[in-house]
N, C-alpha and C positions, 0 to 999 in steps of 0.2 A: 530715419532708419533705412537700411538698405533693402531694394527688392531682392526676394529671393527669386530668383533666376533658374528656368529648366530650357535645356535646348535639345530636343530631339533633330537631330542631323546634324549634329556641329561642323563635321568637315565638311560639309556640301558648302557651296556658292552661298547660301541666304546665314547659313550657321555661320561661315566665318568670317560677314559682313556685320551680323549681327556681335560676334567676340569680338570683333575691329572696335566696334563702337563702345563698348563695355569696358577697351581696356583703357580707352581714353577715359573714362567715367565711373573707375575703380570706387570711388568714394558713394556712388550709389547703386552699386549693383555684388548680388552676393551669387554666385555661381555655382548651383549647390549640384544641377545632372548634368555629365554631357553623356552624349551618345552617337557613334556611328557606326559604319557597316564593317568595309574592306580596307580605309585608309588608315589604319591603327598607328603608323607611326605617327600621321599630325592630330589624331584623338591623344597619345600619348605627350605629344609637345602641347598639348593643348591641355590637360590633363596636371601638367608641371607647371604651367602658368598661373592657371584657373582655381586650381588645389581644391575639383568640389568635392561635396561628401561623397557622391554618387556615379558612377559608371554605366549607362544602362547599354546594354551590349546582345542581340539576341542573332550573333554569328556566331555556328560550333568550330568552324575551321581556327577562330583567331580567339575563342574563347581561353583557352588557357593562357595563352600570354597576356591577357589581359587580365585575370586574375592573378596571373602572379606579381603583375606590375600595381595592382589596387592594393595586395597582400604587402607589397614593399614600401607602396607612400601611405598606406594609413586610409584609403578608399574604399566604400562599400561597392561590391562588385553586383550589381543585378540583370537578369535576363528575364525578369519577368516584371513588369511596372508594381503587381499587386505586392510586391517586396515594400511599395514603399510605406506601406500601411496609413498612419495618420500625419505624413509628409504633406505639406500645404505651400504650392509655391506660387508667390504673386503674380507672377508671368510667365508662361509659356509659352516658346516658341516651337511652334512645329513645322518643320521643315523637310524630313525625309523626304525623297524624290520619289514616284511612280507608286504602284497600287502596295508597293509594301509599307508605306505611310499610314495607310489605313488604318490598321488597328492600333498601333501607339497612339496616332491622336485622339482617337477613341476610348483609349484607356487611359490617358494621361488628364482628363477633363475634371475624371472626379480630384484630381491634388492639384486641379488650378484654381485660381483664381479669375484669369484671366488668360486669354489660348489668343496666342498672335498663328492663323494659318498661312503658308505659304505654297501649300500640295494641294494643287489645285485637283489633281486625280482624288483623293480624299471628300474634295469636296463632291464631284463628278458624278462617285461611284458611293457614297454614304453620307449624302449631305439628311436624309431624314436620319439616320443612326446617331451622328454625329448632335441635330437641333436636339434630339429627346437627351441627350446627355448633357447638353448646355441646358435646357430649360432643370432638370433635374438638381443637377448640380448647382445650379445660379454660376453659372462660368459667364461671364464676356467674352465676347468673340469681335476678334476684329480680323479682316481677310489683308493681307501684306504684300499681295501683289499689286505692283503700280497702279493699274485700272479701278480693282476691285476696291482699293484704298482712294483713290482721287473720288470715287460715284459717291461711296459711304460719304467721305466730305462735303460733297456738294449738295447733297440731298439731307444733309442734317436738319434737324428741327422745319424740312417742307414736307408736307403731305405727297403720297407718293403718286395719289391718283392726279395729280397737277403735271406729272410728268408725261411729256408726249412720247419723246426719244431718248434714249441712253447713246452717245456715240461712245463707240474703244476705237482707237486709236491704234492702228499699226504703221510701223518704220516702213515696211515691205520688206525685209528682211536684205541678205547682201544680192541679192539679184536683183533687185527691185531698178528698171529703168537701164539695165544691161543685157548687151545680147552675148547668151549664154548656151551653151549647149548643155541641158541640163541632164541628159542620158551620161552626160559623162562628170558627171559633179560630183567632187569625192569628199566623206565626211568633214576631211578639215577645212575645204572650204564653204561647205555648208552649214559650218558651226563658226564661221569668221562673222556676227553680227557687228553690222556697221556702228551700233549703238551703247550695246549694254556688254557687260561682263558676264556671260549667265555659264551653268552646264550645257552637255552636251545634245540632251533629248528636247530640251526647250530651246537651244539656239536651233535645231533643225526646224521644230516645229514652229519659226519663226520665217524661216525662211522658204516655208511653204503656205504661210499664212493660217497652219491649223493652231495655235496657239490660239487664235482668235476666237475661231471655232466654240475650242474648249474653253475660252475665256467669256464668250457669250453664255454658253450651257453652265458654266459655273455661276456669272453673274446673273441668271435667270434663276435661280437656284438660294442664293444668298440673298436677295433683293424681291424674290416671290415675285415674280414678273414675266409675263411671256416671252418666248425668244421674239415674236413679233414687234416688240415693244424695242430690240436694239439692233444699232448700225453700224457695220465698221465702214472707216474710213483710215485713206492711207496717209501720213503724218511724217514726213521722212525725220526730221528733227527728233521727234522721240522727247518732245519737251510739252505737251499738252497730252495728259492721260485719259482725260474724259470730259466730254461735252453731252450739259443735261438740256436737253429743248425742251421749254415749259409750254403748256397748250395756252399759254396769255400773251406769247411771242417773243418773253424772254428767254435768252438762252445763258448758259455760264459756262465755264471751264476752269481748270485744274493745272497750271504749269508748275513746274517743279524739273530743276535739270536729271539728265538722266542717269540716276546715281541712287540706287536703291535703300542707301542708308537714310534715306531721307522720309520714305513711309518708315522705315522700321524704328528710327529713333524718336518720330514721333508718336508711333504707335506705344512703343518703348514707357515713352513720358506723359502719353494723353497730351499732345502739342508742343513742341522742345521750343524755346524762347534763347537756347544760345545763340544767334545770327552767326555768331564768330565761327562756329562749330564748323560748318558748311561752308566748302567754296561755291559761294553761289552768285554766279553775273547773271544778273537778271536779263534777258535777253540776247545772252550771249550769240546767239547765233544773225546774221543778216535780219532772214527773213523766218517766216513760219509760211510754211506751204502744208497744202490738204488738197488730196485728190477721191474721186471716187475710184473701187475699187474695181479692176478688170478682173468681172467671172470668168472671162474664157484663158487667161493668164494664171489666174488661182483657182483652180477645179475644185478646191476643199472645200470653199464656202457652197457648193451644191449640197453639201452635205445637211446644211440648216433647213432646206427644201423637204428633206428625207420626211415627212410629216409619221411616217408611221415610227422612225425612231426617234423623235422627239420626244421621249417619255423617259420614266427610272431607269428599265430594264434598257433602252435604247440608246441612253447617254451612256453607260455602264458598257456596252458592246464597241461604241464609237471608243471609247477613250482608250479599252481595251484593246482593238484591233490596231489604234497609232501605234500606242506605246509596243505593240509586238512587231510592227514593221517598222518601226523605226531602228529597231535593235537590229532588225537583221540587213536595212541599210548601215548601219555602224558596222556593223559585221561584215560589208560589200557582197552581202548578198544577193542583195538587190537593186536597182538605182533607183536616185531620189524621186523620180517621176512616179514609180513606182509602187511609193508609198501612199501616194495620194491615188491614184491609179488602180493598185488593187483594194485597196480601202471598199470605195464605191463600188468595184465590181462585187466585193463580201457585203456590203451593203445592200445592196440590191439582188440577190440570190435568193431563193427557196427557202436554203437551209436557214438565212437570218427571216426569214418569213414566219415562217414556219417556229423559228424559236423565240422570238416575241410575239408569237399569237398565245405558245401552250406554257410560258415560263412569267412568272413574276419571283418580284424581291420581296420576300418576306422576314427572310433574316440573313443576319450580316454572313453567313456562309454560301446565300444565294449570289453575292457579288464575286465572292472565286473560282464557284461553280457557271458564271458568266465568262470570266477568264479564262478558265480551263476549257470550255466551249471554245471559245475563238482561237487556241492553241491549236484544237485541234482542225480549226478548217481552214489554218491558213496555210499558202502550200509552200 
């Protein structure tokens, strides 16, 4: 029997690796929501291929064309998830990009069965929202970003208290071991990741090594574990995603080339057994090199230091204040130095003092009202 298939972000980088893979594998997969934002002509090419029952669409700008084109092939049009009432789909992938992910993956839990995440902000900013929803619901959860997917793997069926260290693994992004003048580094060479095919907001923040950051606070998060507990190191290859040190003095790790269909199709299948499927040279590359990471090169990782934001309310402010200077570096607002630059200096002010002393999350509207906060104080 076919899985039925929901994809929250279809046209983003994770959505359309993931329809990559499905279309190879028509025979078990049934493609019943897509959904995206602003890219409506490849939601519509995608829409013609895919023929789901479902449209989930919650943009007013592009809303009527989209209902008229759902109106013409026989498509239910919905902007509100609660439309889909006693809809039940075997997998979900959720992929929307930035804190607008938030609430679909949150409301799309109860008609999973099983929620593939990829929005790490989601996790970041409502990972307790999000567990009460999965334990509720009985949803699985499995996280689909390379890292987050290599640790789950390697820490299966061990006890967790046996783990000494978590390492994640970063490339360094396209600077890494280049002299660069980074005051004058413009988006599109800061989105050229030597490694991977991703969007815009996470090839920067790759290339300043805050992905890492967030990828710690996420995996601290998913894994119930202190940020104490993991270590990045620098990985140029981008072919080992995580290395677990066990306090008995073994250690393991996780290679997989770097090619993201590779968590998601086995996420996909619970273990994909085609070998054929995948170009995969084991070893493809020379050598495998690992370096420790230069703090005074990468100023982000000060940010793990931050003891007083290591918390709900403090991960929620961090992830917040990127994702707003990163946009307005997109925008050449401001340069890339910048964004890690004034970060810290917002982090360390009064006003973020002062508003994690008198602010907690208490409900998922305290997470926008965190937002809307750092809108306002950044300059």
């Amino acid at each position: 029997m076919k899985k039925k298939i929901c994809i929250l972000g279809s046209t983003g980088s994770i959505g359309q690796t993931t329809l990559e893979i499905i279309s190879k594998n028509k025979k078990d997969f049934d493609v019943v929501l897509l959904s995206g934002n602003n890219n409506v002509k490849l939601l519509i090419r995608q829409a013609k291929y895919f023929k789901p029952k479902y449209i989930y669409l919650n943009n007013f700008y592009y809303k009527e064309k989209i209902e008229l084109f759902c109106k013409n092939h026989k498509i239910n049009f919905i902007d509100d998830l609660s439309l889909l009432k006693k809809e039940k789909f075997d997998i979900t992938v959720a992929a929307i990009s930035g804190i607008a992910g938030l609430i679909p993956t949150i409301n799309i839990i109860k008609y999973s069965k099983k929620i593939l995440i990829a929005n790490k902000e989601s996790i970041i900013c409502g990972w307790r929202f999000i567990l009460k929803k999965l334990k509720k619901y009985n949803c699985h959860f499995t996280p689909i970003d390379s890292e987050h997917f290599s640790i789950l793997n390697l820490i299966e069926n061990k006890k967790i208290d046996s783990v000494k260290f978590i390492y994640l693994t970063a490339s360094g992004g396209p600077f890494f071991e280049k002299i660069v003048n980074l005051n004058k580094v413009t988006p599109s060479q800061a989105t050229k990741h030597p490694n991977w095919k991703m969007g815009k907001k996470i090839s920067i923040d790759s290339a300043n090594l805050m992905n890492k950051v967030l990828e710690v606070i996420e995996a601290s998060l998913i894994f119930n574990q202190p940020i104490g507990k993991f270590k990045i190191i620098i990985h140029p290859q981008s072919l080992i995603h995580a290395i677990i040190k066990f306090k008995n003095g073994l250690s393991t790790m996780l290679y997989h080339i770097n090619d993201m269909k590779i968590p998601i199709i086995n996420s996909l299948y619970n273990n994909f057994s085609n070998y054929k499927y995948i170009n995969h040279k084991f070893l493809s590359q020379d050598k495998l090199t690992f370096n420790e990471v230069n703090f005074k090169k990468n100023p982000s990782l000060k940010i793990l230091k931050f003891k007083r934001a290591l918390n709900e309310n403090g991960f929620i402010l961090i992830n917040a204040l990127n994702e707003i200077l990163v946009q307005r570096f997109l925008e050449k607002r401001i340069t890339f130095p910048d964004i890690i630059n004034k970060l810290l200096r917002i982090l360390n002010s009064n006003l973020v003092k002062n508003y994690l002393k008198n602010h907690k999350i208490r409900h998922i509207n305290d997470v926008f009202k965190a937002y809307n906060f750092c809108r306002s104080i950044v300059n």
